[in-house]
N, C-alpha and C positions, 0 to 999 in steps of 0.2 A: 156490487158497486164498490166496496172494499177492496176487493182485489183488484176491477180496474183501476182504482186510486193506485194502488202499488205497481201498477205494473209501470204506469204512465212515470212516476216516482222514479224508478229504476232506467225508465229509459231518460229521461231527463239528468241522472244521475251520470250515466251511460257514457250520453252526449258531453256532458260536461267535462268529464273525465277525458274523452278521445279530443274533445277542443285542448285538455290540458296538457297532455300529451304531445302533440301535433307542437301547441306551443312550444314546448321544453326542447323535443327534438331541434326545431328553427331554432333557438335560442342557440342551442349547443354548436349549431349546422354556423350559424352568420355571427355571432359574438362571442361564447364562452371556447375556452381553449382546454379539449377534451385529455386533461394530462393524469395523472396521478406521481407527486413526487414526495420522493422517501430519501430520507437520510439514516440508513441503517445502523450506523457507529457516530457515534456524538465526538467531535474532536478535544485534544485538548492539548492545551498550549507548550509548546517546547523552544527551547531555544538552543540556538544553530547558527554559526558565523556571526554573532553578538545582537541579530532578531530575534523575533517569538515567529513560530509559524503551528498553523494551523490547518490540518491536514484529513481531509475526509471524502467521501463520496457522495453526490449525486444520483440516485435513479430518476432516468426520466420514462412513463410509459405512456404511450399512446392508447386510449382508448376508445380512437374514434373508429368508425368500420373500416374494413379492411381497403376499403378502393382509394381512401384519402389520408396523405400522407403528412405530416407535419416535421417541418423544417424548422432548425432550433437556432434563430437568428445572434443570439447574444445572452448573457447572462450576468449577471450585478446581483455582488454581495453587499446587503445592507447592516448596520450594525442595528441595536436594538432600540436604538433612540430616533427621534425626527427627520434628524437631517440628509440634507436632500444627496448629496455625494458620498458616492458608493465606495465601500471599503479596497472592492477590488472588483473588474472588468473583464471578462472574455469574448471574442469576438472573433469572427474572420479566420482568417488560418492557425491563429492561437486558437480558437476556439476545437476548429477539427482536431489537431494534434490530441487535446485534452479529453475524446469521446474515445471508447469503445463500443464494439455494438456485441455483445454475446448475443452466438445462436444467429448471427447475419451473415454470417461470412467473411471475407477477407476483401472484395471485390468489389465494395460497394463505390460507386461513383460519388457519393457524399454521403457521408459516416452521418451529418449532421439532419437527412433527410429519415426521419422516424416512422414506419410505415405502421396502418393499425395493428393493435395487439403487438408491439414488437415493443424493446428497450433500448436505453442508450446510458449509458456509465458514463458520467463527465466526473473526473479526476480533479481534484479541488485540493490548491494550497495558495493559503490567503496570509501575508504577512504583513507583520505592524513592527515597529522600531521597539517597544518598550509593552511587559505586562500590564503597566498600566496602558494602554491603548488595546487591552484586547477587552471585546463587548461582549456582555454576559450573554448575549445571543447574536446568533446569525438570522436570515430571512433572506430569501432569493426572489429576486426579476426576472422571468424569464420572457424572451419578446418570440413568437412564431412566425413565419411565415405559412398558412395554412391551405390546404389546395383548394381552389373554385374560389376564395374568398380574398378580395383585393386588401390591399396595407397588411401591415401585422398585428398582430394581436398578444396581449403581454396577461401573465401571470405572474401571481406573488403567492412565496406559498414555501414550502421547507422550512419552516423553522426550528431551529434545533439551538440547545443551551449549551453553551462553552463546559467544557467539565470544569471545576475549579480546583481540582484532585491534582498534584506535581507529580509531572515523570518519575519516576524508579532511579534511582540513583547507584550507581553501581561502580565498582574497580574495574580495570581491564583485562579483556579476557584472554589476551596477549604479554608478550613483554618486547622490550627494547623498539627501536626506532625502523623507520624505512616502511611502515605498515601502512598499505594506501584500501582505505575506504571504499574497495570497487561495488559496485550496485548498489550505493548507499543514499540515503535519502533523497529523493529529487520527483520532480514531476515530471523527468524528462518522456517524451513517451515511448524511448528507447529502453527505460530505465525495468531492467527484468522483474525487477522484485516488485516495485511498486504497482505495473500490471497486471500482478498474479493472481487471477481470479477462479478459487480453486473450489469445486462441491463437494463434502465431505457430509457426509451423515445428514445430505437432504438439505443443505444450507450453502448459499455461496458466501464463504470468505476470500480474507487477505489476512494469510498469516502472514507474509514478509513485507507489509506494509513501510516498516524501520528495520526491515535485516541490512545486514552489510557483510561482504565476500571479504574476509579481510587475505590481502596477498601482500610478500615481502617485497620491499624491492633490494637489493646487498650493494655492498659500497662502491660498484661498478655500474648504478643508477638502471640495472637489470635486474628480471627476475631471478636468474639463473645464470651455473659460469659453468663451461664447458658443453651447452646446447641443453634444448629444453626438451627432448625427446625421451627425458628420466627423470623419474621421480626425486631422486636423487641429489639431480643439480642443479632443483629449485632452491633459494635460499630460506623460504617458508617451511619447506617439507621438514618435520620431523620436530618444531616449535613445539612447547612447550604450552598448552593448554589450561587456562585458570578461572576457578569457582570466581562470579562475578560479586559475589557476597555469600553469606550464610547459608546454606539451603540443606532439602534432604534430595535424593536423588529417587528422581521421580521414573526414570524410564532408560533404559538401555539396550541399544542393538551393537551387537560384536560378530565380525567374522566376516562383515562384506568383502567383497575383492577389492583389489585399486585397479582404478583404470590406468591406462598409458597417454600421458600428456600430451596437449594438443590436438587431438583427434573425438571428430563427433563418436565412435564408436565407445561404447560399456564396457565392461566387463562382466557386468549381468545385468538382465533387462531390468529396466525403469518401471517401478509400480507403486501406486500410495506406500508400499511399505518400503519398496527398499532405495525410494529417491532418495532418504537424506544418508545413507550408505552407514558406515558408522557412527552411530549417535549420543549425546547423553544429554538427557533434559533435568534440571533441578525445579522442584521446587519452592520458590522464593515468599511463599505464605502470599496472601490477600487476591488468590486465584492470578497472579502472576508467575511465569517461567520463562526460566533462558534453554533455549536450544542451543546445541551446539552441534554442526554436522560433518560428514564427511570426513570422519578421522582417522587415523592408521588402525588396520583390523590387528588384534591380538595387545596394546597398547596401554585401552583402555583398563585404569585404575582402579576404578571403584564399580558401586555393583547398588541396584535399587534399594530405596534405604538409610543406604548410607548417609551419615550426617556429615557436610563437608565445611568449611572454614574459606572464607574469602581469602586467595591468591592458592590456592590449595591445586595443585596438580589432576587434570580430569584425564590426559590423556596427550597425543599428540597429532600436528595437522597432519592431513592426510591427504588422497585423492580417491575418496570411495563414493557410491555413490551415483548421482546426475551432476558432474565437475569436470573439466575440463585440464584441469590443472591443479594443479598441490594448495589449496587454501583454507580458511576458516569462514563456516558458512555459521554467521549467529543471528539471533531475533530473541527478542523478549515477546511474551506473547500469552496469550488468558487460559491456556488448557493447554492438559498433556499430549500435545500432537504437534507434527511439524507441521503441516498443514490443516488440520481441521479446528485452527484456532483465529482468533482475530490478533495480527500485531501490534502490539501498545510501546509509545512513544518509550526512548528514556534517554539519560542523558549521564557524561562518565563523571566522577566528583575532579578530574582533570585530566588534562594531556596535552602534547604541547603542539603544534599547526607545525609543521615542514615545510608544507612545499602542496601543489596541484597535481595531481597525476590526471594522467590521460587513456584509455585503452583502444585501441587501433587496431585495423588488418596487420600490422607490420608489429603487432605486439602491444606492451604499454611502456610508456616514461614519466618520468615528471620533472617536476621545473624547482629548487628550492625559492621559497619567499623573502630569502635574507637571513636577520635572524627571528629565533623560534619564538612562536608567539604562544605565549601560556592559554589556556582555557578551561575553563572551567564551569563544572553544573550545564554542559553544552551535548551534544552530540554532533558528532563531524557528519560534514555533508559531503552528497556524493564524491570519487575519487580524491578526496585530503587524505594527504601522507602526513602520518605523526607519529610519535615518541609517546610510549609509555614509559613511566618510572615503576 
């Protein structure tokens, strides 16, 4: 009699649990929006063209079964407090621009259409006028369109704390003026560095998150005088290279070849080792580092170890490497690697604005803004031409 009590027990139990089930599946299937979203790097405030901006990634992953697919209608940053209007909006064709889909291909007929077990990287930079207007935390909206199930359907969920720690403040790793900021900060979705989504030691980063190509332009508002077919008669080529502060010398490669300007072709094949071509990384203490890439082989001054002195000579620009042309490839960034680190904001203790540059099929140029506008505790945003002292 005991054991039928138990068995009747268990199936009752049984039953209840498959009702429980059944339920939660329908719940998941007609209401709840099957996402999982992560904010891997916590942002934190910088400022740039006299805003603060804030600057981080999104995963979004579907985890609903494979035959249905979710459509990622819009997205609203909220700040940490009540209020009802959102910090900042994506939506519509802004919205596609701002997604990647790794591991989806290149072909997708809408980037924004999320199929099960798949991901999608929405690219996030949220600006406010003043530090004071930036909220100790973020939070997202995100609204679906979900297949088989009419209207959409919204989730809240990312929340992630502002860091409250200031950019790295540094001298420039350059001298003199005409130096235009190419792949430098921006959310364009052209923008090379910012989409660098690189897997290094079983982890996907963004080491060049805030790198910038820095390129000359010389007083003929070109890169180069008498054609750009030589290293030579870039006005960049052969600059003059400088410790951004303090540091010991964390990491160096000597010897790459230089490639020939202008041309998709190497000099030697592209591999996690020998992409940033000649290199030297400092260590600047508090697990922060500057990289510095693609420099003239045999040039390089110093040697691992070495204790160097802010404006201190490392070396000179080059074209070795994955480079196309004679420039200075820099990033500040959390570990000794060009790529298997994540890149952290910073900002220069001054420099002075010139002018917009542009880069184009037909080359680059730019436009001066009048006169020179001082800046300071800033980082220049994508293609700004400036003066260092």
């Amino acid at each position: 009699m005991r054991h039928t009590t138990s068995r009747v027990r268990l199936t009752i139990a049984a039953v209840l649990l498959l009702h429980f089930s059944i339920a939660f599946a329908e719940a998941q299937t007609h209401s709840a929006v099957p996402v999982d979203l992560q904010i891997p790097i916590a942002p934190t405030p910088v400022k740039a063209d006299g805003k603060i901006h804030l600057v981080y990634e999104l995963h979004i992953t579907n985890f609903d079964k494979p035959s249905r697919d979710l459509t990622l209608m819009s997205v609203e940053v909220l700040g940490d407090g009540q209020q009802a209007a959102p910090l900042f909006r994506l939506g519509g064709e802004e919205l596609t621009k701002q997604i990647s889909r790794p591991g989806a291909g290149q072909k997708l007929s809408d980037k924004r259409r999320i199929g099960g077990g798949m991901r999608a990287v929405l690219f996030m930079w949220v600006t406010v006028d003043s530090v004071a207007a930036v909220p100790r935390a973020l939070r997202h909206r995100l609204a679906f369109a979900i297949e088989k199930v009419n209207g959409e359907r919204t989730v809240e969920g990312a929340f992630v704390e502002v860091r409250r720690d200031a950019p790295l403040v540094i001298g420039p790793p350059v001298r003199g003026e005409g130096w235009m900021a190419a792949n430098g900060p921006s959310n364009r979705a052209e923008n090379e560095h910012r989409r660098a989504i690189n897997t290094v030691d079983g982890r996907a980063r963004i080491a060049q998150r805030f790198a910038i190509d820095w390129i000359k332009f010389g007083p003929n508002g070109q890169l180069w005088s008498g054609g750009g077919a030589k290293n030579a008669n870039w006005f960049g080529y052969g600059a003059e290279i400088l410790a951004v502060a303090d540091a010991v010398v964390a990491a160096v490669n000597d010897g790459a070849p230089e490639n020939k300007p202008d041309t998709e072709a190497r000099a030697a094949p592209i591999t996690l080792e020998t992409i940033g071509g000649n290199y030297v990384i400092l260590d600047l203490g508090n697990d922060r580092y500057a990289a510095y890439m693609h420099m003239q082989p045999g040039k390089i001054r110093v040697k691992v170890g070495d204790k160097v002195h802010r404006g201190e000579v490392l070396g000179l620009v080059g074209n070795s490497g994955n480079s196309d042309g004679p420039h200075l490839h820099f990033q500040i960034c959390d570990a000794n690697s060009p790529l298997g680190s994540e890149g952290l904001p910073f900002v220069f203790e001054s420099f002075e604005k010139l002018g917009q540059g542009a880069i184009n099929d037909n080359g680059a140029n730019w436009k001066p803004i009048g006169n020179a506008e001082e800046r300071r505790m800033e980082t220049p945003l994508e293609n700004v031409v400036v003066r260092f002292r």
